[in-house]
N, C-alpha and C positions, 0 to 999 in steps of 0.2 A: 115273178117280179113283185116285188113291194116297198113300199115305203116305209120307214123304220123311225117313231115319234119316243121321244125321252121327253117326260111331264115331270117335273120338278125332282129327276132323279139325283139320290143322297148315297154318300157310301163313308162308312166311320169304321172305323177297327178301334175300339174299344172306345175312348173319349174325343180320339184323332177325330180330323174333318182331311179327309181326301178328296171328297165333292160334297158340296152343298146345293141342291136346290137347279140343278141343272136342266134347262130348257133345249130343246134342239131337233128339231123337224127336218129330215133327210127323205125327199123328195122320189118317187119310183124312177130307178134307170140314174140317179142321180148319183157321182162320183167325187166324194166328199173327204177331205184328209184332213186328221183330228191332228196339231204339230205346237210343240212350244219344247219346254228343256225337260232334263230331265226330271222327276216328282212332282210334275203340274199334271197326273193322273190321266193321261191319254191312254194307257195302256190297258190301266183299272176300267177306265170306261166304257175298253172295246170288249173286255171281260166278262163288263156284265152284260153286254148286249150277247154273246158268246153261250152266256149262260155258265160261264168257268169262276164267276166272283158274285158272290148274293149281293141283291141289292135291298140299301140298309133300308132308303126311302124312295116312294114315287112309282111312276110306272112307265113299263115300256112296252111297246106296241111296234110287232112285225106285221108289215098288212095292217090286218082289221083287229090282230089276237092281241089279247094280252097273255104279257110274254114272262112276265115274274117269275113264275113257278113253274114253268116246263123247263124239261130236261134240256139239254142241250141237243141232242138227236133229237128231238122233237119240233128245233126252234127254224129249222129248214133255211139253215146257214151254212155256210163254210167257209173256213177258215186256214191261210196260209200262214205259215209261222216261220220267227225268224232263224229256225236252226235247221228245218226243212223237214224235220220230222219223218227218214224215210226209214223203213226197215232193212237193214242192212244183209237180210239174208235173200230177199225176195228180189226178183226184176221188178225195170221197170214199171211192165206191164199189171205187174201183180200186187206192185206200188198203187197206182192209179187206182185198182179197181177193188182195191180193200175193202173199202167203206160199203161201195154195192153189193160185193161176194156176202159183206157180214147182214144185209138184209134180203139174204135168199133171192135175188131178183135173177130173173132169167138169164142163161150164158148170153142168148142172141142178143141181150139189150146192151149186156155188159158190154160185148165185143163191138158193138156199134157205137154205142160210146166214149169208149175207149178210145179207138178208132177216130171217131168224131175230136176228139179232144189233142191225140196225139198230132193230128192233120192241122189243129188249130195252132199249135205250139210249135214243129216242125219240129219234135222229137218221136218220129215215128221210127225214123234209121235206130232208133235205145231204144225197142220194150223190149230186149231182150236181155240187157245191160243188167249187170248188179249196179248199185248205189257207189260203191268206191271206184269202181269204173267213168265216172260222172266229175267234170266239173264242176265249178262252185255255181256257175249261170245257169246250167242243165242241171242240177239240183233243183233249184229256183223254180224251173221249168216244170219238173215232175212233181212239183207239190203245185203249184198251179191246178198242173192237170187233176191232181185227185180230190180239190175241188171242183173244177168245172163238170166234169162226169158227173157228179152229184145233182146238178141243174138246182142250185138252190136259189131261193127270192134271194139272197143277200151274201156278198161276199164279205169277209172282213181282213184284213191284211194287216199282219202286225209287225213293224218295223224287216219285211220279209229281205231287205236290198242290203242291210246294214254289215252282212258280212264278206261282202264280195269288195273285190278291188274298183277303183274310181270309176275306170272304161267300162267293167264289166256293169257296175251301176248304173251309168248313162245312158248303156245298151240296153239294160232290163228296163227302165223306165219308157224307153220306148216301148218294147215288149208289152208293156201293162198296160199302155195308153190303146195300143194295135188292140188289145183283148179287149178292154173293156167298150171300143168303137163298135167290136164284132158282138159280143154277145149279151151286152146292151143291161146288163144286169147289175142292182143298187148297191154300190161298193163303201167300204168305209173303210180307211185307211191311216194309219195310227205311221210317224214317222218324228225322228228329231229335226230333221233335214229339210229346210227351207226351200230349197232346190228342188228333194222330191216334190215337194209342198205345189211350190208355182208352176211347176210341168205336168202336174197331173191331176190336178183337181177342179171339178168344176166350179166347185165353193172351199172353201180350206175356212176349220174352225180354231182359234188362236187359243189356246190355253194358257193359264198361271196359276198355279196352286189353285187347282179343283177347279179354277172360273174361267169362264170363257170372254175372251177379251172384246174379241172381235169376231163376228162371221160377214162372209164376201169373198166376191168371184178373189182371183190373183190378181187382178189388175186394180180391183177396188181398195186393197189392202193396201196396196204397192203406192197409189196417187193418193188414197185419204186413209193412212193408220188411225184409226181412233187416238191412240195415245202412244206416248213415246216408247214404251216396252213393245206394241206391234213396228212402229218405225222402225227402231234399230233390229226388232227380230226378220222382217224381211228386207230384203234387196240384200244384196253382197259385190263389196264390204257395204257393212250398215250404214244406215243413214247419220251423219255427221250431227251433233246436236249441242249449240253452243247458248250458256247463259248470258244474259243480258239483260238490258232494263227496256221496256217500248214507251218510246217519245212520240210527240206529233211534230213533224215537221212546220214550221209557220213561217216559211223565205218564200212562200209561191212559188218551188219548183213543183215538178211533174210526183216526184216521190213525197208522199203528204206523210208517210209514218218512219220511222224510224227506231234499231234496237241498236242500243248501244251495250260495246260489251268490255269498254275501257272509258277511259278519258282521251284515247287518240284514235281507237279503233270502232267504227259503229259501220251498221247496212242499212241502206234508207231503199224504201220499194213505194209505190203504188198499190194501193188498196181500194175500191170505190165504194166500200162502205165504211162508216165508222168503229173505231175499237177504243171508246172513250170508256167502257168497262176497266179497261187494262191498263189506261194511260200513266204512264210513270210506277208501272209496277213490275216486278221482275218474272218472265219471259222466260220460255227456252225457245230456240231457234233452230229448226231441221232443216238442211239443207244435203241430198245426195251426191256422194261423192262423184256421180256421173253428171251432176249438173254444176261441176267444176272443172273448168279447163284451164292447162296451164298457158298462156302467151308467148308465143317465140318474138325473138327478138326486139323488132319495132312493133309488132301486130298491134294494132289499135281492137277494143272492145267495143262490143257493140251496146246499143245503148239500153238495154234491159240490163247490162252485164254490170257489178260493181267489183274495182279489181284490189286486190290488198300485196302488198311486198312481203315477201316470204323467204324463208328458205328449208329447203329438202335435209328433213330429218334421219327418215330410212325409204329406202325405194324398195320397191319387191316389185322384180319386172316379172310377167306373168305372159309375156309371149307376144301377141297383138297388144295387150295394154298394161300397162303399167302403172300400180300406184303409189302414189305419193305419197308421205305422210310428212304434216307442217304443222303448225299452230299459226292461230289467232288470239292475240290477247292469251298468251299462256296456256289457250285449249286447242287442245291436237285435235287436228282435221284432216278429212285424206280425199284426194283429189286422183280421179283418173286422167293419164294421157297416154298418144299414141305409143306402142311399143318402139317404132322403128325412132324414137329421137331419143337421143343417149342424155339425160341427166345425170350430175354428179354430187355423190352424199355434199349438204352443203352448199349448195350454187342457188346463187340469189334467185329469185323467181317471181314471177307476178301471177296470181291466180286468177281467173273474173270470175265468178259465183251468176248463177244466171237467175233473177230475180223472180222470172216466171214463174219458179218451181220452186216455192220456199213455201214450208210449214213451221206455224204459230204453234205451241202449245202451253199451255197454263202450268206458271212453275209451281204450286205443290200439289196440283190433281194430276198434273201431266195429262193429262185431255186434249185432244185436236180441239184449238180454238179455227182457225183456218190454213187451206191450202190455195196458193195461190194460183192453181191451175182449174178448182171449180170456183160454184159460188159459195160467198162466204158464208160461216154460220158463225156470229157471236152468241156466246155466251153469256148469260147475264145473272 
């Protein structure tokens, strides 16, 4: 087991910057997913920790070593990759225990191993299996295995789910969460997939071109995105994000701030600290599509709730829920409701937006100014 430290590591291909200057402390036992789109360099990153990409600057540390210059079999990793890598002529078993046979280690340790690894994955019924014999999950499965046999400080997993069908995906990611409970060992996990991201990582690092946006647990992400690119890159669908100008309310009601995002259309909330930094300046305004509900009929909103008249652009029912999509003041927003109530393309609607959960952010740094659900942080 070990911790795995990046000190201001750098990677260029010739004049390019892929990464600049990157910071990033992965804790022993700690199960960490590197996720953003594609060329924001998560892959290059897990490369170089791999040992498979030189790195141009800085230094990395497995454990205690510094880790720059050793080989890759030297770096007491392993790595599961996303095409599965098996050899097509050989079994299962002889899949799995490749890496050991090629360092002359003992049959008995092998076979115990082996063994040990196949019992953990429940592909023991395949080590006699060729690779074409093998589903796309039980692939998955066997390259697993012929990492964990290996017993190394550090797993690293490179987009390994991205090729299998949606269920089988859902099903693996249990899978990886069940292993890594069991055998407790520092993973880093490289994914496009926001989904994989919040189901399986203790901490999840945000990436955009080489930089790291944000690091924090999933749920830290999910209530306070630093900035609007982590906003709308987690939760699904993304978080709704509408311009406007922030006023202060001055009538003496309960709601003291106000963003306007028309001449007829504004959202007044509650705030208990000041944002006289921002007043009368232009805003952008997150609010999640979960923390919109549509109103039936008479339903009266309750009083955190502010409701706006709408009507339904495209629906995309999705089984249990269904979402909306409408505008505000000419910007499209999508609202979740129940599956079982039939809306139609078109049919007027009332939204309420629940004030609770509304995030500020500074329109040209895009920065979390505040989220209404902790305490606030102005910026000044």
């Amino acid at each position: 087991m070990a911790q795995v430290l990046l000190k201001n590591i750098a990677k260029y291909y010739n004049k390019t910057k892929v990464i600049e200057e990157l910071n990033l402390s992965i804790k022993d036992q700690e199960f960490v997913v590197l996720v953003g789109p594609s060329g924001c360099g998560k892959s290059t990153l897990l490369r170089m920790i791999a040992g498979l990409e030189e790195i141009s600057d800085g230094e990395l540390y497995i454990g205690d070593r510094l880790s720059n210059e050793l080989e890759p079999k030297d770096r007491n990793i392993a790595m599961v990759f996303q095409n599965y890598a098996l050899y097509p002529h050989l079994t299962v078993k002889d899949n799995i225990s490749f890496g050991l046979r090629a360092t002359k280690m003992d049959k008995q340790e092998i076979e115990k191993r082996v063994a040990h690894a196949a019992d953990i994955l429940g592909v023991t019924h395949l080590l006699d299996r060729k690779p074409s014999e093998l589903s796309g999950g039980q692939s998955q499965r066997i390259a697993m295995g012929r990492a964990i046999v290996r017993q190394p400080e550090v797993f690293l997993f490179d987009e390994p789910l991205s090729n299998l069908d949606a269920k089988l995906r859902a099903n693996m990611r249990v899978e990886i969460k069940k292993l890594h409970q069991r055998v407790k060992t520092t993973s880093i996990y490289v994914t496009h997939d926001q989904v994989e991201a919040m189901t399986l990582a203790d901490r999840i690092v945000i990436l955009k071109g080489g930089d790291i946006q944000q690091i924090g647990t999933p749920m830290d992400l999910y209530h306070t995105p630093a900035n609007v690119f982590v906003a709308t890159f987690i939760g699904n669908p993304p978080m709704n994000i509408l311009n406007g100008t922030l006023t202060q309310n001055n009538d003496n009601s309960d709601e003291n701030w106000c963003v306007k995002f028309s001449d007829t259309e504004s959202l007044s909330f509650s705030i208990d600290k000041p944002l006289t930094t921002y007043q009368d300046k232009p805003v952008k305004l997150g609010v999640r599509p979960e923390d919109i509900r549509v109103l039936r009929n008479n339903e009266q909103p309750q009083s955190y709730e502010r409701v706006f008249s709408v009507q339904a652009t495209v629906i995309e029912p999705l089984g249990a829920d269904t979402t909306i999509f409408t505008d505000i003041a000419g910007m499209e927003i999508k609202a979740i409701t129940d599956g079982r109530h039939t809306i139609h393309l078109n049919d007027p609607l009332k939204i309420a937006i629940d004030t609770r959960h509304l995030h500020l952010f500074d329109a040209q740094t895009e920065e979390r100014i505040f989220s209404t659900q902790v305490s606030v942080k102005v910026q000044n």
